[in-house]
C-alpha atoms as one frame of an Amber mdcrd trajectory, in Angstrom:
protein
   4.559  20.007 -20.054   8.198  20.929 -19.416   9.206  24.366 -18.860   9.990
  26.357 -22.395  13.991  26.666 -21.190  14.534  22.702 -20.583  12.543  22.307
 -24.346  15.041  25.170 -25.524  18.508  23.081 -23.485  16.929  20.094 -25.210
  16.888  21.580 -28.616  20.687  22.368 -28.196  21.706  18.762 -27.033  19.926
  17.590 -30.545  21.593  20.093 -32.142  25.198  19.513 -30.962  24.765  15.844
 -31.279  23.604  15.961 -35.296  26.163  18.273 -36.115  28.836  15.954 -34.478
  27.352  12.505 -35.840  27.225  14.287 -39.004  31.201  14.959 -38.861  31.416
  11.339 -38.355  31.848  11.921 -34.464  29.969   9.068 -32.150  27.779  10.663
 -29.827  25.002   9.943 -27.863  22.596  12.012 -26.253  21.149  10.931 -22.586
  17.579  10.484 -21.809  15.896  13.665 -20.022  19.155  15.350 -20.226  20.028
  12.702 -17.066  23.774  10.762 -17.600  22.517   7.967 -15.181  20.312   6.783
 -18.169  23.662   5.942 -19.528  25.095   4.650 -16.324  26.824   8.326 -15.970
  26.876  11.162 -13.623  23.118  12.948 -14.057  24.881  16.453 -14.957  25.920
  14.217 -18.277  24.298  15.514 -21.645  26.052  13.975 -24.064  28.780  11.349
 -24.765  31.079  11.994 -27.102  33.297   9.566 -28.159  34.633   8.344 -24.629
  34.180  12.154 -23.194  31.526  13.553 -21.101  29.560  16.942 -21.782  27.269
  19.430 -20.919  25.504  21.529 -22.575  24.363  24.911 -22.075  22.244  27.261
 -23.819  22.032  30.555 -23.285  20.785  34.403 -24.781  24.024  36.020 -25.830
  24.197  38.132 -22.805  23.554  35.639 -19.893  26.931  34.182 -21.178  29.840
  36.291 -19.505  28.194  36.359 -15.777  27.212  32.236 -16.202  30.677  30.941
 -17.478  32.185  33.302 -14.315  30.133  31.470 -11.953  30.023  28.273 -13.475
  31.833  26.887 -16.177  35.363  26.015 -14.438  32.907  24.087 -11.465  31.633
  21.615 -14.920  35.124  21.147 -15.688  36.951  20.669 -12.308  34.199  17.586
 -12.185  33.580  14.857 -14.364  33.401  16.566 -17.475  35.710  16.967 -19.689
  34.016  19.238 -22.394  31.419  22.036 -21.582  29.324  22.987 -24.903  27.852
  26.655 -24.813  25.003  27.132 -27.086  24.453  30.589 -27.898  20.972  32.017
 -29.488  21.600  34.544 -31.718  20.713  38.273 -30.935  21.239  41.692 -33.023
  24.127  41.775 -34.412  25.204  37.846 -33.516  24.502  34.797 -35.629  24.101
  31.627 -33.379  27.438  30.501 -31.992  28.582  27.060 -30.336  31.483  27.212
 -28.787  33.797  24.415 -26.944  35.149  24.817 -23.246  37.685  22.252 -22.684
  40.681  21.594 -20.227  44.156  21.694 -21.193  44.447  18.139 -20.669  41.705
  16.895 -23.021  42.656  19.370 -25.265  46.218  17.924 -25.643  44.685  14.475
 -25.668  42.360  15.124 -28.823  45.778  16.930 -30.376  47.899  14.161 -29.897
  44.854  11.658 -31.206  44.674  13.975 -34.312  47.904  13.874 -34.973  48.467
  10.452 -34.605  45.972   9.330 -36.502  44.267  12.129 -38.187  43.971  13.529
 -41.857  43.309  17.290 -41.750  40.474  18.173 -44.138  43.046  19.550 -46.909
  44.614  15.512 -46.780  40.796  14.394 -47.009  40.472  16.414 -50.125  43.383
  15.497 -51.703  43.164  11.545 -51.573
């Protein structure tokens, strides 16, 4: 039986990836949580698109003194997006929030602008 906080990481990778497949965003979810099931790194979650991600989950206040230690190490490597699940606690609703570099940030921008509708031109048409 695996341990209750790789079921609760695993229930976070589902998450992320419905929400984004439901936006119409490809992404795929590696086996065991292990990238070299996808011919990837094994620190690989997800794919997204042509990206690579991790995902975290944590209680609202492990987050501070784990993205300190170890957030900038997932992004100097071979990830370009770091996904930070947080389980909501008094007074928080449950959060995800997106860690990204400046350079895959400007890539996505440029790609939206490019070739992107914003969700007021969806409506519209």
């Amino acid at each position: 039986m695996s341990h209750p906080n790789k079921i609760r990481g695993n229930g976070a990778e589902y998450f992320i990836r419905d929400h984004l497949e439901s936006k119409g965003i490809p992404c795929q979810r590696a086996f065991g949580s292990d990238g070299r099931a996808m011919g990837l790194d094994a620190e690989d979650d997800l794919r997204v698109g042509w990206f690579r991600a991790q995902v975290k989950r944590f209680k609202f206040q492990n987050v501070v003194k784990w993205f300190v230690e170890n957030a900038i190490n997932y992004l100097h490597g071979k990830q370009h997006i770091v996904f930070f699940y947080v389980d909501r606690s008094k007074g928080h609703p449950r959060t995800v929030y997106t860690i990204l570099d400046l350079e895959t940030f400007s890539d996505l921008m440029r790609m939206a602008m490019l070739y992107g509708k914003t969700e007021d031109d969806r409506r519209s048409s």
